[in-house]
C-alpha positions, 0 to 999 in steps of 0.5 A, a space after each residue: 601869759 606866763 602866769 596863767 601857764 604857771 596855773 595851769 600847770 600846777 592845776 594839772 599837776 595836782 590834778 594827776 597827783 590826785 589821780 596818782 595818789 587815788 590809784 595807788 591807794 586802791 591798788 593797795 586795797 585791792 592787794 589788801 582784798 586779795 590777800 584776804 580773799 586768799 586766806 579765806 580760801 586756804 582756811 577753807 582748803 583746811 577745812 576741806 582736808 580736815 573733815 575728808 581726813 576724820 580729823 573733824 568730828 559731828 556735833 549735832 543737827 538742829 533743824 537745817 544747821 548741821 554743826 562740826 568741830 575742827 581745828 585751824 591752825 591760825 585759830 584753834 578749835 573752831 566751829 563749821 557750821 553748815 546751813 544744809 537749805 543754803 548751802 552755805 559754811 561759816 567758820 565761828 569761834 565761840 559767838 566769833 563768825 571768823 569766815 563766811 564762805 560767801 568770798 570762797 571759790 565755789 568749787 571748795 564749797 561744793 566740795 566741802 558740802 558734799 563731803 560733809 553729806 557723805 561723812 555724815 549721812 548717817 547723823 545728819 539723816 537721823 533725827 528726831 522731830 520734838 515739837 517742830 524741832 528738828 534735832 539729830 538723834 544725838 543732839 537729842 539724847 544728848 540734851 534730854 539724856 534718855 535714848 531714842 530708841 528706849 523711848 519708842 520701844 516703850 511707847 510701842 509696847 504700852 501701845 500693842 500691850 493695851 496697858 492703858 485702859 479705854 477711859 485713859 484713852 478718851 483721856 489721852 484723846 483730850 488735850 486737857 488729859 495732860 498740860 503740855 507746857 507742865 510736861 515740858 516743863 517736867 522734861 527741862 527739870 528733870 529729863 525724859 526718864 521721869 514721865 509715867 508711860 502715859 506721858 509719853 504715850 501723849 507726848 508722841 501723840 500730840 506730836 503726830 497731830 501737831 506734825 500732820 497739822 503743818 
């Protein structure tokens, strides 16, 4: 009989040094996860007081993924970028993700959003379609060096200034007039700033068809 106690007892007493042990281990995890939690939440509070300040700066706009430089002071210079159709931040370093905003009290997020869309209104509204990509004017003429508003004026005044003859408009109107990819190819090389008129007069054209046909 006293065996059998003896054996249970011990039984029970690794049962509950099991349980004890378990406990304290995910007690720790969760210390662990709140202190994660909560640092995530203060680079973003950082984050938040940095843009509302100035002290971040708008890079570009590529389809619905705004990206702005700031800084952290556990990281450095690091990247915010914005998914303008979710709503969502990540905070990258080089290729590094470093936080996502999935753990962040929505209040900062929402916050954040709707900074950045008032800062920013102006360069993240203002972009140009090239070809189903979506590219703020900056980024734009950043990639292709030739300003935005130099190419429109020149293709409205070809335009209105009829400097293209009626067979160079039949030609325009068959896309065999003129190769895209050589053209993209062209613009990869060399810039914008080297197509004749009636390369961009085409370019806005095929633009416009391959828009309408989305």
């Amino acid at each position: 009989m006293i065996a059998i106690y003896i054996v249970f007892s011990f039984a029970v007493g690794v049962y509950l040094g099991v349980k004890i042990y378990k406990l304290m281990v995910e007690n720790e995890i969760n210390k662990e996860n709140e202190k994660l939690i909560t640092n995530i939440n203060n680079q973003f509070n950082q984050v938040l007081k940095n843009i509302s300040s100035g002290t971040s700066r708008f890079k570009s706009r590529i389809n619905t993924t705004v990206h702005i430089e700031s800084s952290l002071i556990d990281h450095g210079n690091i990247d915010i970028i914005y998914l303008l159709d979710k709503n969502d931040i990540a905070i990258f370093q080089g290729t590094r993700c470093l936080y996502t905003s999935d753990k962040v009290d929505k209040s900062v997020v929402e916050s954040i959003t709707e900074t950045i869309n008032v800062l920013y209104k102006k360069e993240i509204s203002e972009v140009v379609d090239f070809f189903g990509l979506v590219l703020s004017k900056k980024e734009f003429e950043r990639q292709f060096k030739l300003d935005v508003d130099d190419i429109q004026n020149l293709v409205k005044n070809v335009t209105n200034n009829n400097q293209i003859s009626e067979i160079e408009k039949i030609n325009l109107d068959n896309q065999n007039r003129y190769d895209i990819d050589e053209i993209l190819d062209k613009i990869s090389a060399f810039g914008m700033k080297v197509l004749t008129p009636e390369e961009l007069v085409f370019l806005d054209k095929y633009s416009n068809e391959k828009g309408n046909k989305c």
